[in-house]
N, C-alpha and C positions, 0 to 999 in steps of 0.2 A: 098437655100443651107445653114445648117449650117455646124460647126466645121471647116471652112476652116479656122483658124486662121495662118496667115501665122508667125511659131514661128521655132524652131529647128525641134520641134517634129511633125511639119507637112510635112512629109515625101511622103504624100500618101493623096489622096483625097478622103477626107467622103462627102458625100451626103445627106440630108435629109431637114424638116423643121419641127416644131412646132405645135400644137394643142390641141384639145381633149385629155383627161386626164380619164385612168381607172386604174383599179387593177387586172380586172378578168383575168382569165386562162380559154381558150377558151375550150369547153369538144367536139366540135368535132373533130374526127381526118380523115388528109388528107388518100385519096383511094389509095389505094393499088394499086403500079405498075400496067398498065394495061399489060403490054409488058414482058411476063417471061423471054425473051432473054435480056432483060436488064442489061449491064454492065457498071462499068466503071471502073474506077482505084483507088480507094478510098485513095490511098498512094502519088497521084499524085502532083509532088514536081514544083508549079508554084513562082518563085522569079525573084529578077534581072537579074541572070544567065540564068535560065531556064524559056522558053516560054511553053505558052498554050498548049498543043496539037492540032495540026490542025482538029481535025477531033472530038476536044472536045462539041463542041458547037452544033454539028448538034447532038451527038449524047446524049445529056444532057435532063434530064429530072426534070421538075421542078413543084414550087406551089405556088401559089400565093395567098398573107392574107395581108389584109388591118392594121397595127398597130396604134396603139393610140393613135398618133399623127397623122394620116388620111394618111400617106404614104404606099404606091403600095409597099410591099416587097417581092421579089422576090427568091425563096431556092429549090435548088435539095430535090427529093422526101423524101431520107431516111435520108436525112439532118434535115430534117423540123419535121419528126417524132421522130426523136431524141431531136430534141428542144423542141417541147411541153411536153415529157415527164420529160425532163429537167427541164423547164419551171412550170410543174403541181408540183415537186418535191421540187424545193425549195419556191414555195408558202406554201407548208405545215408547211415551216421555217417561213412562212411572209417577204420571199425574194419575188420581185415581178420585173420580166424584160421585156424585150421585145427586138425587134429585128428592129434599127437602119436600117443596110444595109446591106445585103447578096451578093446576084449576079447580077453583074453588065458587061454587055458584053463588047467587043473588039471595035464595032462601038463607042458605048456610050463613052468608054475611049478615042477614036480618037475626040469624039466631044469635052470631056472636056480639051484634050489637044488642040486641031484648038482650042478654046477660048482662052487658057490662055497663045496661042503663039500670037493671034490676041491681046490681050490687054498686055504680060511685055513683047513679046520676046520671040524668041526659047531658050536662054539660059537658060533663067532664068524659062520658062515655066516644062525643062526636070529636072532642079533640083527640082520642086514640084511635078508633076502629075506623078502618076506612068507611065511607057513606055506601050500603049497598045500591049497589049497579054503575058505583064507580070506579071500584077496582078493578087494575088489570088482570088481575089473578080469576075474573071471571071467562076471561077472554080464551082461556086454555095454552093462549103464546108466550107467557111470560112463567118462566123458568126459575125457582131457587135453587140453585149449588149449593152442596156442602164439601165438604173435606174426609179423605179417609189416608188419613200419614200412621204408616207401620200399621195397620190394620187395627185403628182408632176409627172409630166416627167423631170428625171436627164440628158442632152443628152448633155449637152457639155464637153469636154472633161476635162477640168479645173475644174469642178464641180464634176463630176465623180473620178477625184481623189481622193477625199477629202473621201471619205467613203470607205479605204483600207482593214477596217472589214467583208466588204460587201462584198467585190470580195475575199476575200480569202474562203470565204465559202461559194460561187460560183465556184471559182478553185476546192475546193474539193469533189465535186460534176460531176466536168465535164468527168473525166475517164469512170464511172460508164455509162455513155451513149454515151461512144464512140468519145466524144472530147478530144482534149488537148487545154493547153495555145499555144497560138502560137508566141507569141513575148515577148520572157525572158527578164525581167532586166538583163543589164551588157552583153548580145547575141546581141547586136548591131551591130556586129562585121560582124557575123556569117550569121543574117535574115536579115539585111540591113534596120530595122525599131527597134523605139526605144521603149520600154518598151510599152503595150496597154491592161491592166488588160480584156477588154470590145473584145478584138480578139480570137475569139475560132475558131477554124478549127476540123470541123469533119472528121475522120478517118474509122468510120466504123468498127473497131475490139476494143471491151471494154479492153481487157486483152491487146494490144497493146499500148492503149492507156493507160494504168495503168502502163506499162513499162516505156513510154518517162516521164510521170506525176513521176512518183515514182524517178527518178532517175534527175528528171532536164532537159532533155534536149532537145534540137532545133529538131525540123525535120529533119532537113539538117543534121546533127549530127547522128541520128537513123538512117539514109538512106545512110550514109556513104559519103556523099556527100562532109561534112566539118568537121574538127578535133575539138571536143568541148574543146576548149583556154578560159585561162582565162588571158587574157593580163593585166598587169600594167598599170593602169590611174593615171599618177602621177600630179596631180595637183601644186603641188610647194604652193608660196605666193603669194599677188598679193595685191596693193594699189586700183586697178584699177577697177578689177572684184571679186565679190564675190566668194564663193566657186561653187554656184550651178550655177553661169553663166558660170565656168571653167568646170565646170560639161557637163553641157547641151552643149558647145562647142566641149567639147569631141565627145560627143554621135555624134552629127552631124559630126564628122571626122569616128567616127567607122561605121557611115549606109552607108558614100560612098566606104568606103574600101570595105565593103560586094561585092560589085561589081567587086573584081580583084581575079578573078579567079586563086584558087588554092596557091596567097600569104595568108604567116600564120601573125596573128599580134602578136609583145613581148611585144611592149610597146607605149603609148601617153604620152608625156610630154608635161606641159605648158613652153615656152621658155622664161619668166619672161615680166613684163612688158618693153614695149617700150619706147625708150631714144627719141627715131626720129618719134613719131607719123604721123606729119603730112605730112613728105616727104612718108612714106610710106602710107598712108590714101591717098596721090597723086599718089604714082605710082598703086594701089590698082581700083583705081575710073579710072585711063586712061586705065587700060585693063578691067572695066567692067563697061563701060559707060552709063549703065541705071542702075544701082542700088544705087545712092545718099549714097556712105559709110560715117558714119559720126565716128566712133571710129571702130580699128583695132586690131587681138589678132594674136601672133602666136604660133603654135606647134610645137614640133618634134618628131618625127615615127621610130621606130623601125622596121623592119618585114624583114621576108627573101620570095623570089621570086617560085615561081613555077617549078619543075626541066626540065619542058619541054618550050619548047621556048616560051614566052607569048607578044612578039613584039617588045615592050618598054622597057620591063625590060630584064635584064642578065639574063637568068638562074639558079637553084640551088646558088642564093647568098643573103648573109645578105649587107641589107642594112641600116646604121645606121646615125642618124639626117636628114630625110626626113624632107623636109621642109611642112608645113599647115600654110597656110594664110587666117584668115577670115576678112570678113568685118560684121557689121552694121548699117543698116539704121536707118531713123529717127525714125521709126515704130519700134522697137527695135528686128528685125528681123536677125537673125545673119545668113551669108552663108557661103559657101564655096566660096574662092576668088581665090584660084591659089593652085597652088603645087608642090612641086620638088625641085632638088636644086637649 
């Protein structure tokens, strides 16, 4: 397994490991559907809210290519066709990628979640591993890139960053074959993961996808699904925490909201540093008694409710200084600790 770096931004479990190092672009291309009655839904919107389609899997068709790191990757048909032409296209640039992780099933995701409830907990297990049958990575359409500069494999994510040049001219490339970005900076909110230059999701209509690309926006967004907000992240000052750790705390409060259906977000403030650390770092660690909190931050949330009944909340109402409570461990892993007021 790499990339599993357990940080803010590991929201979601990547898969892979290490090896063998090339540049080529493969010149065979995968067979042609054997099956003309072949369909599926090329729009098909899988997130925290919305699950797989049941009847996705059986009727899913795929391809399978060994990448250059020696990993079994696995891509729907007209997925994969799109890639390498992608793939042939920006080598002509002396861009040079490969493909990470693709499709990854429902069982597979139930195995890696039984592991990681079997070793931190079920608590702690469902704030990391996606919820299986809710990943898009089940779906076959959604694409990880990696990086191959001077004949390196780039695959971890923190390294990957660092070459912004690289992927923006990779993003403008992606329409033209039918993909979009799939996880905006600052749409954290929105897709419930946090910024991922290296996540393309294919779409299957090029002029579709030159629409969502040309104009910025989320899937969810294009499908009407969720209102494209661009919420205030007020960071304030801070002795304590740097900018970009006030930052990256944010983001971790904006991917769990993604998950409350139908609330809009207005705003995340940092609630300034704390006078009373350690009584709260106590009361913090007594209701999440496997996570060793060792420093605490808190926020407050703006957002108004859903006009149809949603459980917990009021309906059609604003709700102002939401409480967000994080912790960190010694591993300097920040979470989600509590919420509410």
């Amino acid at each position: 397994m790499k990339k599993i770096l357990i940080t803010v931004l590991a929201v979601c479990l990547l898969a892979g490991c290490t090896g063998k190092k090339e540049t080529s672009v493969p010149s065979a291309k995968p067979e042609e559907t054997a099956d003309p009655t072949y369909q599926i839904d090329y729009l098909v919107l899988v997130n925290k809210l919305h699950q797989l389609p049941d009847d996705w899997e059986t009727n899913l068709k795929t391809e399978h290519f060994t990448n250059t790191v020696g990993d079994d990757v696995e891509v729907e048909v007209n997925a994969y066709k799109a890639y390498l032409e992608l793939k042939e296209e920006l080598a002509k640039e002396d861009i040079y990628v490969d493909l990470d992780n693709a499709r990854r099933s429902v069982a597979v995701q139930q195995e890696i979640m039984d592991e990681f409830t079997k070793e931190y907990g079920a608590d702690y297990a469902a704030k990391i591993v996606a919820k299986p049958g809710y990943s898009e990575h089940h779906t076959g359409l959604a694409l990880d890139l990696y990086l191959i500069i001077d004949g390196k494999d780039i695959v971890l994510n923190e390294e990957m960053m660092q070459h912004p040049e690289i992927w923006t001219k990779i993003h403008a490339k992606l329409a033209d074959h039918g993909f979009i970005l799939r996880y905006l900076p600052d749409k954290e909110h929105i897709t419930g993961y946090a910024y991922e230059p290296w996540h393309i999701r294919y779409i299957g209509d090029t002029e579709k996808a030159k629409e969502i690309m040309s104009k910025g926006m989320t899937l969810e967004g294009w499908l009407g699904e969720a209102k494209e907000t661009n919420p205030d992240i007020i960071l304030g000052s801070s002795e304590a925490y740097s900018d970009e750790e006030r930052q990256e705390m944010a983001v971790l409060i904006k991917c769990q909201f993604a998950a409350w259906k139908g609330c809009q977000l207005q705003n995340i403030r940092y609630a300034g540093d704390l006078a009373d650390e350690e009584e709260i770092l106590k009361w913090l660690n007594e209701n999440n008694p496997d996570c060793g909190f060792v420093k605490a931050a808190e926020f407050l949330m703006d957002f108004h409710s859903p006009k149809e009944d949603s459980g917990s909340l009021n309906p059609d109402q604003d709700y102002k200084d939401y409480q967000w409570w994080l912790g960190c461990d010694e591993e300097g892993s920040w979470q989600i600790a509590g919420f509410g007021y």
